[in-house]
Each structure stands twice: as C-alpha cells, then as structure tokens.
N, CA, C and O atoms as a Tinker XYZ file with bonds, in Angstrom:
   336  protein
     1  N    -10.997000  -22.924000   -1.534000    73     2
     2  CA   -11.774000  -21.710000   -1.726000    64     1     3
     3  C    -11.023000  -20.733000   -2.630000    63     2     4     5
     4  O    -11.524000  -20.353000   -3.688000    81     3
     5  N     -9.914000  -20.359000   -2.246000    73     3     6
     6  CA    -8.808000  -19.263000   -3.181000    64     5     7
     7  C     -8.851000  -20.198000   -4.510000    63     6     8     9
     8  O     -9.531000  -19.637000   -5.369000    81     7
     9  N     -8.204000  -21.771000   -5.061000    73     7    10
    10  CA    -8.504000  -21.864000   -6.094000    64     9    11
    11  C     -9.973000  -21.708000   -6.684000    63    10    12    13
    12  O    -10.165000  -21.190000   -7.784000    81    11
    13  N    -10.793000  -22.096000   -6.038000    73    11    14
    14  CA   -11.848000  -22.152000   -7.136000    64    13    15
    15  C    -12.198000  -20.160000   -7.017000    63    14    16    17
    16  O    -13.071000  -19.686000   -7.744000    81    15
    17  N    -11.869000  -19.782000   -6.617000    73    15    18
    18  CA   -12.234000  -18.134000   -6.788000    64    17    19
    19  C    -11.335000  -17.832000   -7.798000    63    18    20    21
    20  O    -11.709000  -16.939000   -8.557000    81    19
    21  N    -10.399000  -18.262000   -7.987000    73    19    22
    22  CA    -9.458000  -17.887000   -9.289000    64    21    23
    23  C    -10.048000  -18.199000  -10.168000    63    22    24    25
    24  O    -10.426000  -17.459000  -11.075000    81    23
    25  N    -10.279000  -19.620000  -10.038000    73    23    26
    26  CA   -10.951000  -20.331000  -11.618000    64    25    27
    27  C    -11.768000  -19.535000  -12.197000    63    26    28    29
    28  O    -11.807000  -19.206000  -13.382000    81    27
    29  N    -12.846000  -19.031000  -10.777000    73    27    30
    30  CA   -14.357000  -18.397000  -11.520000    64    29    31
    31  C    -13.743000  -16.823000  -11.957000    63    30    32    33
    32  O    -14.429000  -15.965000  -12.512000    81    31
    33  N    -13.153000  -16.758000  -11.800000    73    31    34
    34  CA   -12.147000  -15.276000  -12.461000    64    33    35
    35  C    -11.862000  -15.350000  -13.700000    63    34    36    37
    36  O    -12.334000  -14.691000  -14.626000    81    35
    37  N    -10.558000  -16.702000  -13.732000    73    35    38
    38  CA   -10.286000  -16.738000  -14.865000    64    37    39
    39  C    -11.287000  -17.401000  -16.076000    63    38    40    41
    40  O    -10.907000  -17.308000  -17.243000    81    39
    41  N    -11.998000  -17.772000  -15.903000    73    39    42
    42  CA   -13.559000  -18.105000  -16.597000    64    41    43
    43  C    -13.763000  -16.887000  -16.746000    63    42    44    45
    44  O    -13.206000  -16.332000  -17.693000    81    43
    45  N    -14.456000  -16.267000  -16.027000    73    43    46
    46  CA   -14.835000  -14.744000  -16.640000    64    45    47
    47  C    -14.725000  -13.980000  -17.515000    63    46    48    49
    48  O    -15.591000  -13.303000  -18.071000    81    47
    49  N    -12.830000  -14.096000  -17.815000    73    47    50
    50  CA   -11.690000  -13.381000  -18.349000    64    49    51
    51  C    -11.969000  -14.204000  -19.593000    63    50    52    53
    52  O    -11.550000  -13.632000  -20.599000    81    51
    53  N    -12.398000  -15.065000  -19.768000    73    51    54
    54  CA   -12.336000  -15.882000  -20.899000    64    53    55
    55  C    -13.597000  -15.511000  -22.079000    63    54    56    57
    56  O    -13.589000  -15.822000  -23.270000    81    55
    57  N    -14.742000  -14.691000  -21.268000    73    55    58
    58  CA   -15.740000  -14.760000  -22.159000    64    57    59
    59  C    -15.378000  -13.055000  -23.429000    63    58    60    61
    60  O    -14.590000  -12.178000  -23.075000    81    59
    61  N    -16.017000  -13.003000  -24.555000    73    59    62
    62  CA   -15.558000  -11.881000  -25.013000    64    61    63
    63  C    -16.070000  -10.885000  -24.389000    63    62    64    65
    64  O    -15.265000   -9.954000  -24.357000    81    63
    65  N    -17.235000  -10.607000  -23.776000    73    63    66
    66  CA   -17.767000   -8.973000  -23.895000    64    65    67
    67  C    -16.591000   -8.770000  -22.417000    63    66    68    69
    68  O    -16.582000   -7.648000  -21.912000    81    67
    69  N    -15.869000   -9.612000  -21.936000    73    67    70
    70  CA   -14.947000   -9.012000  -20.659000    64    69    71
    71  C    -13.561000   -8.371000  -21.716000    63    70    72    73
    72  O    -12.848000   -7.545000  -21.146000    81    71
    73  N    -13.323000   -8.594000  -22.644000    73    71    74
    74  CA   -12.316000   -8.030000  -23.706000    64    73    75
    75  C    -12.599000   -6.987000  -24.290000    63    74    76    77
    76  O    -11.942000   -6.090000  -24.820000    81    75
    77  N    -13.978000   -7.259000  -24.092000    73    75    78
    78  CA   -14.734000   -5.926000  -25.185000    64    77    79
    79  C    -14.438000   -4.344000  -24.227000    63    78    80    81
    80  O    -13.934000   -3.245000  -24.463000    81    79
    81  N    -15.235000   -5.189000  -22.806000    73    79    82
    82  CA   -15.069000   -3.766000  -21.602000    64    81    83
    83  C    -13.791000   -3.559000  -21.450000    63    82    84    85
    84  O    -13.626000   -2.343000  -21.556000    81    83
    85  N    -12.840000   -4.058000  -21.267000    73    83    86
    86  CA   -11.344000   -4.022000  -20.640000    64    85    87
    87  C    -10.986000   -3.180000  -22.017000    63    86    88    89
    88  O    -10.449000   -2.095000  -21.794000    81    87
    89  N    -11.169000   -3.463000  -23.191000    73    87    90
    90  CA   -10.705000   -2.406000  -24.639000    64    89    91
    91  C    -11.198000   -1.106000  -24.189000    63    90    92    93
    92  O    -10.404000   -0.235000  -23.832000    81    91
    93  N    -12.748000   -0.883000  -24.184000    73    91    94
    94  CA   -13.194000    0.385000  -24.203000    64    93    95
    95  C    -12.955000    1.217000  -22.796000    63    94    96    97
    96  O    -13.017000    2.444000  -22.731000    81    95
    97  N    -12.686000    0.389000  -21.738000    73    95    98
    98  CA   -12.190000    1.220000  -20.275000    64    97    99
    99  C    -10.286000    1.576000  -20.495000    63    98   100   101
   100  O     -9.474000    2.255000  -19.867000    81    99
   101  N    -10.230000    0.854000  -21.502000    73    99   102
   102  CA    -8.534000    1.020000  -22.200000    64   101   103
   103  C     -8.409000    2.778000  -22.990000    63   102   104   105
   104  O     -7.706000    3.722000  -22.627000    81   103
   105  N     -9.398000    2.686000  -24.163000    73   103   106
   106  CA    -9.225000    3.833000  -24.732000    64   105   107
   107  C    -10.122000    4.890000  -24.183000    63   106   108   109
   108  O     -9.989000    6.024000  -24.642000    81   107
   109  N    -11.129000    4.644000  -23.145000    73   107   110
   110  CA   -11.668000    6.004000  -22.577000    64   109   111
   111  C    -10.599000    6.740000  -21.620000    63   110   112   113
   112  O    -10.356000    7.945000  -21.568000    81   111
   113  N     -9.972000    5.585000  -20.804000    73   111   114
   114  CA    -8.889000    6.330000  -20.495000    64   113   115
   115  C     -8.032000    7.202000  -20.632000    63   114   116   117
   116  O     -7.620000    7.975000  -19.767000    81   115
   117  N     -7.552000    7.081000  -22.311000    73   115   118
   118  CA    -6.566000    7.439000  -22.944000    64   117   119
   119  C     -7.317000    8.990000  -23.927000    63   118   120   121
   120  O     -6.615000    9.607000  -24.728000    81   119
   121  N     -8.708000    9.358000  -23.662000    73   119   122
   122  CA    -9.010000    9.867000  -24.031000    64   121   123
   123  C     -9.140000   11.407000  -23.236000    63   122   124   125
   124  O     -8.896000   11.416000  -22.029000    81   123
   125  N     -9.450000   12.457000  -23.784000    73   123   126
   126  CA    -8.875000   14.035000  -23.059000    64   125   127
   127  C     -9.946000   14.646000  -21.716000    63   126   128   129
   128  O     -9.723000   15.723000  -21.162000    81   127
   129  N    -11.121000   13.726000  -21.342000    73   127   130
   130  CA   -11.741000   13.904000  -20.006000    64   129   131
   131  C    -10.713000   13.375000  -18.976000    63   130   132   133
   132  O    -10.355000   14.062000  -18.020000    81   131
   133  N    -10.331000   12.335000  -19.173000    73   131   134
   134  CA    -9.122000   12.159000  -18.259000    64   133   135
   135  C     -7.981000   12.495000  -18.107000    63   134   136   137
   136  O     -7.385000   12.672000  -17.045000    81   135
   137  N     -7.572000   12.613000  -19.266000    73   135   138
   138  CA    -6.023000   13.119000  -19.127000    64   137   139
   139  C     -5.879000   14.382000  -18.785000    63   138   140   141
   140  O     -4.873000   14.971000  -18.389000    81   139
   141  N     -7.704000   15.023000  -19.089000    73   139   142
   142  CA    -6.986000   16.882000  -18.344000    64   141   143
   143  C     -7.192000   16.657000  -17.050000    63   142   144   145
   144  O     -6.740000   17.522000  -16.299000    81   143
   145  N     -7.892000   15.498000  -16.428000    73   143   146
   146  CA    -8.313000   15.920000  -14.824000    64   145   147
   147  C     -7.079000   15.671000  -14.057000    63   146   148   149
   148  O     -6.999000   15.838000  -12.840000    81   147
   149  N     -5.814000   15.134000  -15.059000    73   147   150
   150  CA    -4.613000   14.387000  -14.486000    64   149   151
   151  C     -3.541000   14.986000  -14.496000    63   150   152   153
   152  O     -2.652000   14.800000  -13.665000    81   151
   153  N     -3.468000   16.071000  -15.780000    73   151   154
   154  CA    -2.679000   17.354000  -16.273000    64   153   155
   155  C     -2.587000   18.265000  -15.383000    63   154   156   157
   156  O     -3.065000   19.302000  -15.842000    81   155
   157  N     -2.190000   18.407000  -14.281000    73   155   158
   158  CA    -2.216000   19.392000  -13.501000    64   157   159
   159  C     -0.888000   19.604000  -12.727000    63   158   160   161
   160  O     -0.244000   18.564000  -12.581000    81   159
   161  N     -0.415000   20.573000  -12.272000    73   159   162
   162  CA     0.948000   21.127000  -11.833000    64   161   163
   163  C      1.375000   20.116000  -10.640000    63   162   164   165
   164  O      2.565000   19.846000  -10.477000    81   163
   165  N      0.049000   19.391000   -9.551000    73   163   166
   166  CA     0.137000   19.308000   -8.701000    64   165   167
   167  C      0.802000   18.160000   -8.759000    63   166   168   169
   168  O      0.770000   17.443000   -9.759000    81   167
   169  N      1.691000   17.784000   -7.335000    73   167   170
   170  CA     2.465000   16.526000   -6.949000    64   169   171
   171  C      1.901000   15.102000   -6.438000    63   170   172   173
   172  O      0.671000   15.137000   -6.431000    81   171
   173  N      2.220000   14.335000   -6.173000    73   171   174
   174  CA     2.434000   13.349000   -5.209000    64   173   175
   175  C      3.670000   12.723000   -4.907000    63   174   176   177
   176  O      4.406000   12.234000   -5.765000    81   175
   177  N      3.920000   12.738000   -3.586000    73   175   178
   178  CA     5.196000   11.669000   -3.204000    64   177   179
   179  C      6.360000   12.303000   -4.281000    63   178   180   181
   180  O      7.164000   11.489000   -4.734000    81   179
   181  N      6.480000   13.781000   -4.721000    73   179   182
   182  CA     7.002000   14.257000   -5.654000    64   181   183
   183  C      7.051000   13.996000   -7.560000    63   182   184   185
   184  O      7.658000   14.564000   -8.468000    81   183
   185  N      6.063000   12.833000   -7.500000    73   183   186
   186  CA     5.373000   12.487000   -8.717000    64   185   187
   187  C      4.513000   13.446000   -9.339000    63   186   188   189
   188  O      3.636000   13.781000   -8.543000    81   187
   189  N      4.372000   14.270000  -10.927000    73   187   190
   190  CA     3.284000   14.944000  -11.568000    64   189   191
   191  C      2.386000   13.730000  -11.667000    63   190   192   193
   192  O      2.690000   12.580000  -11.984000    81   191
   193  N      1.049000   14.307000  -11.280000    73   191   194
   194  CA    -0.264000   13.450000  -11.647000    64   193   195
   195  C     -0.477000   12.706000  -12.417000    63   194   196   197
   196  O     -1.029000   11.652000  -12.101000    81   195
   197  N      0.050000   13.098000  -14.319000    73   195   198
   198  CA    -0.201000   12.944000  -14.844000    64   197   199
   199  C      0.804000   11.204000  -14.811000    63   198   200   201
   200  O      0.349000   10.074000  -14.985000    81   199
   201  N      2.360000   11.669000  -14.500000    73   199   202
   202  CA     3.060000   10.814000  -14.434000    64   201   203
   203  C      3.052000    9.101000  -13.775000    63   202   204   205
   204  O      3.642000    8.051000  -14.029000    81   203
   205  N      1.895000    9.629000  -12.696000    73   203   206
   206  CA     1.415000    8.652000  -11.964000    64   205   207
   207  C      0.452000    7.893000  -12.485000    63   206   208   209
   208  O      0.423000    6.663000  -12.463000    81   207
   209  N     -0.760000    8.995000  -13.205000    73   207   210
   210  CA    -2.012000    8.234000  -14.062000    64   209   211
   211  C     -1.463000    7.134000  -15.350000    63   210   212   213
   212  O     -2.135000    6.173000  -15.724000    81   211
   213  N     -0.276000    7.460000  -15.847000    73   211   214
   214  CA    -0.117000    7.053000  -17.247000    64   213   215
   215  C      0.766000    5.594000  -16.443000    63   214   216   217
   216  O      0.471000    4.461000  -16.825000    81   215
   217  N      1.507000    5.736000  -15.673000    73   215   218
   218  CA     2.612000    4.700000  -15.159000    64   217   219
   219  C      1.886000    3.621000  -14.706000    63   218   220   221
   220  O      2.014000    2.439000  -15.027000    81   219
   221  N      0.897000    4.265000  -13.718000    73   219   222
   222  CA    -0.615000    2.587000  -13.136000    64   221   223
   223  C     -1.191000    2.221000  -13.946000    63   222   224   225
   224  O     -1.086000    1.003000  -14.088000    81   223
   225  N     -2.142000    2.959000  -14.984000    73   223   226
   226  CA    -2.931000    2.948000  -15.874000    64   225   227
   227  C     -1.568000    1.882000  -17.096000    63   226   228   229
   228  O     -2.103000    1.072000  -17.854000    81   227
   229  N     -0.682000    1.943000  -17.130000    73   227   230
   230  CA     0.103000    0.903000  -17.772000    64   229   231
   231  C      0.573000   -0.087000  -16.755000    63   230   232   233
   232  O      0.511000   -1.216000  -17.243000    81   231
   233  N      0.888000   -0.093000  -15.888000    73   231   234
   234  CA     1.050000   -1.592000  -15.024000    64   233   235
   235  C     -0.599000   -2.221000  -15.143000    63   234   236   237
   236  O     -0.602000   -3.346000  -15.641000    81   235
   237  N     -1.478000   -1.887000  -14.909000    73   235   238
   238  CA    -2.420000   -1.941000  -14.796000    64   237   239
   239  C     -3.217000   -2.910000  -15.925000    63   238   240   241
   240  O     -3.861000   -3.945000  -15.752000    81   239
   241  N     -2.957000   -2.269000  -16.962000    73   239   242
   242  CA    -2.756000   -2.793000  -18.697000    64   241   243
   243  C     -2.506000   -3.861000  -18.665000    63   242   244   245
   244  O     -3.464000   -4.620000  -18.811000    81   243
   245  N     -0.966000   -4.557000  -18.440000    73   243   246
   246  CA    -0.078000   -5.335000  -18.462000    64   245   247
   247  C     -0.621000   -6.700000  -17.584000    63   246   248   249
   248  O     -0.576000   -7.843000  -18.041000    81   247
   249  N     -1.189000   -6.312000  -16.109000    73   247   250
   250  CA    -1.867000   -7.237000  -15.502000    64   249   251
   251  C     -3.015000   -7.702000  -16.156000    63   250   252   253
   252  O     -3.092000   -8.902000  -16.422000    81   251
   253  N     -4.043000   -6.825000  -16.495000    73   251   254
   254  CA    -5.051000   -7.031000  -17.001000    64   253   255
   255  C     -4.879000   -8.163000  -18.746000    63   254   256   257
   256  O     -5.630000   -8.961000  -19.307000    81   255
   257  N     -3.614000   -7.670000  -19.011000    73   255   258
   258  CA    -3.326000   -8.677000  -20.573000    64   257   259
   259  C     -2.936000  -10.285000  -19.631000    63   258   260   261
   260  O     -3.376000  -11.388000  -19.958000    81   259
   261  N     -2.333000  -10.105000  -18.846000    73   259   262
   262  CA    -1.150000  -11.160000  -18.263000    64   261   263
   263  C     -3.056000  -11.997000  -17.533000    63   262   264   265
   264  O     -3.044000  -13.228000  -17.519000    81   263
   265  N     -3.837000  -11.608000  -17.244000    73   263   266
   266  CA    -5.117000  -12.298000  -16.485000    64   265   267
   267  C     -5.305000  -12.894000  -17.669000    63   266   268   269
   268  O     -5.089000  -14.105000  -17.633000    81   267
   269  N     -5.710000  -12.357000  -18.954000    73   267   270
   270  CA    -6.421000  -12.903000  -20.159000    64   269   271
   271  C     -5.713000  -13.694000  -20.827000    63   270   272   273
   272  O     -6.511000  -14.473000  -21.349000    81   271
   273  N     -4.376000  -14.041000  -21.214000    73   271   274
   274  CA    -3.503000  -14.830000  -21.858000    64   273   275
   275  C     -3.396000  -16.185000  -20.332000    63   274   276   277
   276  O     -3.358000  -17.372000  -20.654000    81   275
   277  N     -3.371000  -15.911000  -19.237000    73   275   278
   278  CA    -3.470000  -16.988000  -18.293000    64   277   279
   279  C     -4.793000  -17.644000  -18.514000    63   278   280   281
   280  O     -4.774000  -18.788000  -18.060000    81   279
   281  N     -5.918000  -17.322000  -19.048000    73   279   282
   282  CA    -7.035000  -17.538000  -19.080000    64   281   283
   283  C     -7.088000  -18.253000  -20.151000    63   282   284   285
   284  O     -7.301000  -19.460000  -20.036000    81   283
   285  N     -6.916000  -17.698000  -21.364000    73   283   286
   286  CA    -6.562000  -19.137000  -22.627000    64   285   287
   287  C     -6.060000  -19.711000  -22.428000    63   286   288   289
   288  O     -6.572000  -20.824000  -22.541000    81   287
   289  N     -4.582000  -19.710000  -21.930000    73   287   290
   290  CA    -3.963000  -21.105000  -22.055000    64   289   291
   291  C     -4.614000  -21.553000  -21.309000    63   290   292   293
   292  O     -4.933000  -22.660000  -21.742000    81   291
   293  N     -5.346000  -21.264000  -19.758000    73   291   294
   294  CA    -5.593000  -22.513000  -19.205000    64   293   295
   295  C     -7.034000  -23.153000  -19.968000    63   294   296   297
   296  O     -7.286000  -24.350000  -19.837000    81   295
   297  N     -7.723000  -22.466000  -20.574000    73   295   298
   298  CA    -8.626000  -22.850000  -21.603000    64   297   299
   299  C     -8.140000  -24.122000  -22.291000    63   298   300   301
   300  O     -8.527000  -25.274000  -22.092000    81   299
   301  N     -7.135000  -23.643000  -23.213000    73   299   302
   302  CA    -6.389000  -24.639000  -24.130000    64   301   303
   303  C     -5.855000  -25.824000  -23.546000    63   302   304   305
   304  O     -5.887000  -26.935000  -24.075000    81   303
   305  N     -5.496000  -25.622000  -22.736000    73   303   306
   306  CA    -5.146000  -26.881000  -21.885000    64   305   307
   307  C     -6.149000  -27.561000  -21.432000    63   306   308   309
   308  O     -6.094000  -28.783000  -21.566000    81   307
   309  N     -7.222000  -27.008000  -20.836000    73   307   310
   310  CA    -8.295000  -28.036000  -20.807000    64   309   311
   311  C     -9.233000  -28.628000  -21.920000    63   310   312   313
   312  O     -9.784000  -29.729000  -21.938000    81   311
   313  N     -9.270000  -27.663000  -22.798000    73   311   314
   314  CA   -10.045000  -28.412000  -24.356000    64   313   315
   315  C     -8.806000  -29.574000  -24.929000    63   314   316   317
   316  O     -9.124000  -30.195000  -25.943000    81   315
   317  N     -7.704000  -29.817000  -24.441000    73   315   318
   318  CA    -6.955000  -31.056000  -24.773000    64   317   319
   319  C     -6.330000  -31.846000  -24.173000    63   318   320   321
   320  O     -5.332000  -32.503000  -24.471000    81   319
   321  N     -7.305000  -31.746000  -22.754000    73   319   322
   322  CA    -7.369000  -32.749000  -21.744000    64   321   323
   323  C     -8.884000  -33.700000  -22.272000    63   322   324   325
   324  O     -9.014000  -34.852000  -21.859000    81   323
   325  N     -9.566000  -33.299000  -22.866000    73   323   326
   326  CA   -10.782000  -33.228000  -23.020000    64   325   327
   327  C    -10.705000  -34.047000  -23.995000    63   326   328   329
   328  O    -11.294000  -35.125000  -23.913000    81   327
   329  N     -9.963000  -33.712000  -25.123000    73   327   330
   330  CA    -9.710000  -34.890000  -26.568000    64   329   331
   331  C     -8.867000  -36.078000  -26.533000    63   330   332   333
   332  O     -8.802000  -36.891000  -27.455000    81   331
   333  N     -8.034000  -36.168000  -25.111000    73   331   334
   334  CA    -7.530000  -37.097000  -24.830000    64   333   335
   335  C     -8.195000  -38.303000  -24.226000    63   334   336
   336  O     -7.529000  -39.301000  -23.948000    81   335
C-alpha cells in the first residue's frame, strides 16, 4: 500500500502542469502580499516571522525539487527497462 502510494505521487510529480503549479506557488510566495503578512516585529520560539517564513518556505523548496528529480530518474529508469 505505502509503495504503490508513492508511485502514484511520484507519477504525479512527473506530469508538467505539477512543475508549472509548484513554479507559480514558488514565486507568489516570494512576492510582497506575503512577505508583508510575515514582516512583522512579532516572535516565535524567539524566531522573527519573517525568519521562519523564508527558512520553511526554503526547506520546503528543496523537498519539493528532491520529489521531482526522484521522479525522473525513476522515469528514466523505467523507459530503459522498457528498451531492454
């Protein structure tokens, strides 16, 4: 069950308009409706807001690249299982 729920994930990850959304939820982010609601004096866990939005919002990134490059290769690997 857990593999094939991955698979149908990483399938997903594979088609373009999921690159297309993951780009444009990339730079709306990065754009000034969010970053002022994040700009603010206030703390967490002694963290500025903003410090916190930009630090997840980049781990976040990083997973989201690391899903899509797992997703081709395993692509690629199966289109040359396929010619064999």
């Amino acid at each position: 069950m857990n593999r094939r729920l991955s698979q149908r994930i990483l399938h997903r990850l594979q088609l373009r308009e999921s690159w297309i959304i993951f780009f444009i939820m990339g730079i709306i982010m990065m754009n000034f409706p969010f970053l002022h609601i994040f700009n603010k004096a206030d703390t967490l866990f002694g963290f500025p807001l903003m410090f916190l939005y930009l630090t997840i919002g980049w781990a976040v990134s990083i997973f989201v690249i690391y899903l899509f490059t797992l997703a081709v290769s395993l692509s690629g690997e199966k289109k040359n299982d396929q010619k064999s």
